[in-house]
C-alpha angles and dihedrals in degrees: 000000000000088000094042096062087039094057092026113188132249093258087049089050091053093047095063088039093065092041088054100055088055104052086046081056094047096050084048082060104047087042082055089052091249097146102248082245093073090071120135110249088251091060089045091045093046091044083054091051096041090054092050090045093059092043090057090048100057089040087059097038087057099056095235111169089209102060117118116254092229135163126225081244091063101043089051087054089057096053088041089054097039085052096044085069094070095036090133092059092053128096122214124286127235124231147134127263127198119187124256130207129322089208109120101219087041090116095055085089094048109139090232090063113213085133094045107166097227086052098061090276107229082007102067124104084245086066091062091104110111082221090073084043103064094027091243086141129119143201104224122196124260100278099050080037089068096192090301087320102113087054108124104020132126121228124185102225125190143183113201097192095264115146123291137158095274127026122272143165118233117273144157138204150179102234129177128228105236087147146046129196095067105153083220126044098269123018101189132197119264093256091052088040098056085044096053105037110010100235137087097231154015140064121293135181110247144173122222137180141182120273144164118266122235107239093197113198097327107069125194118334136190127205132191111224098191113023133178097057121119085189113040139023144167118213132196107198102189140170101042122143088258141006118290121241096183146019144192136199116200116190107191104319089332119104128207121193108214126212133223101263100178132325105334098334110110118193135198138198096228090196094226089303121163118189144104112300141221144159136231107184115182104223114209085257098073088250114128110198112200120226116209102187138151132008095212121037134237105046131189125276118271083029111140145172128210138221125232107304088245120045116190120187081214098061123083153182145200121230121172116167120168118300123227145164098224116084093232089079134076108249121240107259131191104169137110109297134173115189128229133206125215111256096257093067110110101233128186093237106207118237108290111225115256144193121271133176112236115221086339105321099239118075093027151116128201119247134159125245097340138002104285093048111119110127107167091236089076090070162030129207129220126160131262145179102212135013083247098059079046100050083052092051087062101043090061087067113085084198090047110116093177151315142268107198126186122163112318097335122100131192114195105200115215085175087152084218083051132212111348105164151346144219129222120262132154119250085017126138127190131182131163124219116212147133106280113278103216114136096025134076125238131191123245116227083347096319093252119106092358135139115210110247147180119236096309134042084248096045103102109141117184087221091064099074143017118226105223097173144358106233123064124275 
C-alpha cells in the first residue's frame, strides 16, 4: 500500500486532482463570504474523500499492521454512500458534459456491462432499462464512477444556456451511469446530449443530481453472466430504481455474500452448493428487493429472472425469515422488499401506456380541462429536435401524460387528470400519453356542452357515426 501512495497511478493522480480543484473552489467561496454549507455535492464528496485519504496516509506512514488496504475507489465509494444518506439535503453539482458516441451498440463495451457482448449485448436481459432504449444513458468520470459504484444510477442533468464551447438551448434530462473513463463529469450518448443541450458537440457547463430511475413495464432483473458452475457465478442485477451497494445469493437456507467484481457485475463462491437460488441486493437507497429466482441451481449462463412489471418505490413489502449469526442462514430482514418471479413464470402484464393524438395531434395545442386551460404547473419544457426525441423524454417520466411539442420547444405534461382538451395553433402538436381506454368511456373537452367532432370543429361526417335514437342514452 506504502508503495502504492508513494508511485500513485495515473487514475490516483487524477482523483486528488480533482479534490484539489474543489477545495480551491471552496476556499474561493468562503473568501467571497459564501457560508462552507452552500458547497456543490461534488466539493462536500471530495472534502469526505480528502479527509479518509490522509488518514490512510499517516496510517500507512505509521506502520501500522491494522490499517485497511484500501483503494482510493473504495474509499470514494464510502464518502458517495455515506452522502447519499442525506441526498435530499444536496443541491445540485456543477460540472461539464461532452457528448459521447450516436452509435447505437456504443454502450455494449460500457464498463458496467448490462450489454455485455457475450451476453447478447443490447439483447441481453441486462439491457432491459428504458434508459438504454431510448439511449438516454451516459459514461461519468472516476470520482462519480465510484469504482463501478455509480452503474446503474440516475442523475437529472441540465444545461441552463449558459455559455459553452458550441451553441446550445437550455434542457434538462434524467439520464442513467452504464461507463466509466469520461474526461467531464458526464459524457452522454448523442440522443441525451441533443436533449440536454441542443447540439451535437462541445463542452457545456452543466448541473446534475441524484435521482431515482424509472423502471417502465420490466422491473428489476437479474442475469447470470457465467452459469453452470456449483462453485463458482457472476451475477448483473439491472434496471432497479439506484444503484446497488451490496448483494446476496442464497442457495436453500445457505447465504452467500457476493463482491463487486467490476462495474455493476457481483460474483459468489457457491462452495459446490446445489439448491434452489435467489438474490437480496441492497440498493444505495436502503431498499432491499428480493429475487426469487430459480428452483435448481446452477443455472446456465444468460439465464435470468424478473421483478414485478411495474415497480413502484411506494409499494412495499414485508419480508422476516430466521435470524442467525452463522453465515449458512438467511438473515432476518425488515426492510423495504419487493419479490421477484423467475422469467418463466406466465404473468398477467398490465396495459402499457400508449400515444394518442389528441383532437387530432396536428394543429393543436395541449390544455387541461377546456380550452383555456394552461396553467404552468401542467407542465415542464425541455428542448427538443423532433416530435419523436419529445415523445422519448417523456417516456422516461413515470408522472408524463403526454407532450406539446412546437419547434424545438417540448412540454412534457405530468396534469395528474391528464390531457382534457386543446386549442387550435399553427406548427402545434399535441399527443397524450395514457393507459388504453377501451372498455371505458372519456370526456371530450371536458364532455359537458360539447358536440363530437373529426379532427376539426367542423369535421362531422356523417360517415363517422350511426344514430340509433333521439333521446339521450
Amino acid at each position: 500500500v506504502e508503495g502504492r501512495l508513494q508511485g500513485r497511478t495515473k487514475l490516483e493522480r487524477e482523483d486528488l486532482d480533482a479534490i484539489e480543484r474543489s477545495v480551491a473552489k471552496a476556499r474561493r467561496q468562503r473568501r467571497g463570504g459564501k457560508e462552507l454549507k452552500g458547497l456543490s455535492r461534488y466539493g462536500l464528496f471530495s472534502l469526505r474523500f480528502l479527509a479518509c485519504w490522509h488518514a490512510l496516509i499517516a496510517c500507512v506512514q505509521a506502520k501500522n499492521a491494522t490499517c485497511p488496504a484500501q483503494t482510493s475507489g473504495s474509499l470514494m465509494l464510502q464518502a458517495r454512500q455515506s452522502t447519499m444518506k442525506s441526498q435530499s439535503q444536496r443541491a445540485a453539482a456543477d460540472g461539464f458534459m461532452t457528448m459521447w458516441s450516436d452509435s447505437t451498440t456504443t454502450i455494449v463495451g460500457g464498463s458496467c456491462e448490462y450489454a455485455n457482448a457475450a451476453n447478447g449485448g443490447l439483447g441481453s436481459p441486462a439491457a432491459s432499462s428504458p434508459y438504454i432504449a431510448s439511449e438516454g444513458y451516459c459514461a461519468v468520470d472516476s470520482t462519480l464512477y465510484s469504482s463501478g459504484g455509480a452503474c446503474g444510477s440516475c442523475w437529472r442533468v441540465s444545461y441552463d444556456g449558459s455559455p459553452a464551447t458550441d451553441p446550445g438551448v437550455p434542457g434538462s434530462l434524467v439520464v442513467q451511469v452504464v461507463d466509466s473513463g469520461s474526461a467531464k463529469a458526464f459524457d452522454c450518448h448523442l440522443t441525451a446530449f441533443q436533449r440536454i443541450t441542443g447540439a451535437s458537440t462541445g463542452v457545456f457547463p452543466i448541473t446534475y443530481e441524484p435521482v431515482d430511475c424509472d423502471v417502465g413495464g420490466a422491473g428489476p432483473v437479474a442475469t447470470v453472466l457465467d452459469g453452470d458452475n456449483a462453485w463458482y457465478t457472476k451475477v448483473i442485477f439491472s434496471n432497479l430504481v439506484s444503484a446497488v451497494m451490496k448483494a446476496d445469493l442464497f442457495l436453500g437456507e445457505s447465504a452467500f455474500t457476493m463482491s463487486r467484481v467490476s462495474g455493476a457485475t457481483w460474483s459468489a463462491s457457491t462452495a459446490g452448493k446445489r439448491d434452489a437460488a435467489s438474490f437480496s441486493v441492497t440498493l444505495d437507497t436502503g431498499d432491499i428487493i428480493a429475487f426469487r429466482c430459480f428452483d435448481s441451481w446452477p443455472v446456465p449462463t444468460g439465464s435470468s429472472c424478473t421483478g414485478p412489471p411495474s415497480i413502484s418505490t411506494s409499494e412495499t413489502t414485508q419480508s422476516s425469515t430466521t435470524t442467525t449469526s452463522t453465515t449458512t442462514e438467511k438473515p432476518s430482514t425488515t426492510t423495504r422488499t419487493q419479490a421477484s418471479t423467475t422469467t418463466t413464470t406466465t404473468t398477467s402484464l398490465p396495459a402499457s401506456k400508449v400515444w394518442s393524438p389528441v383532437d387530432g395531434g396536428e394543429g393543436r395545442a395541449c390544455r387541461g380541462s377546456w380550452p383555456g386551460d394552461n396553467s404552468p404547473s401542467y407542465y415542464t419544457v425541455t428542448m427538443a429536435q423532433t416530435l419523436e426525441a419529445c415523445q422519448r423524454a417523456c417516456e422516461l417520466r413515470a408522472e408524463c401524460v403526454g407532450v406539446e411539442f412546437s419547434g424545438s420547444r417540448c412540454e412534457i405534461w405530468t396534469r395528474s387528470q391528464g390531457i382534457q382538451s386543446s386549442k387550435a395553433l399553427p406548427n402545434f402538436w399535441c399527443l397524450a400519453y395514457s393507459l388504453p381506454t377501451t372498455g371505458r368511456f372519456v370526456p371530450v373537452d371536458g364532455g359537458s356542452d360539447r358536440a363530437c367532432r373529426g379532427a376539426t370543429p367542423a369535421d362531422n361526417s356523417a360517415a363517422y357515426y350511426r344514430v340509433v335514437g333521439s333521446s339521450l342514452v
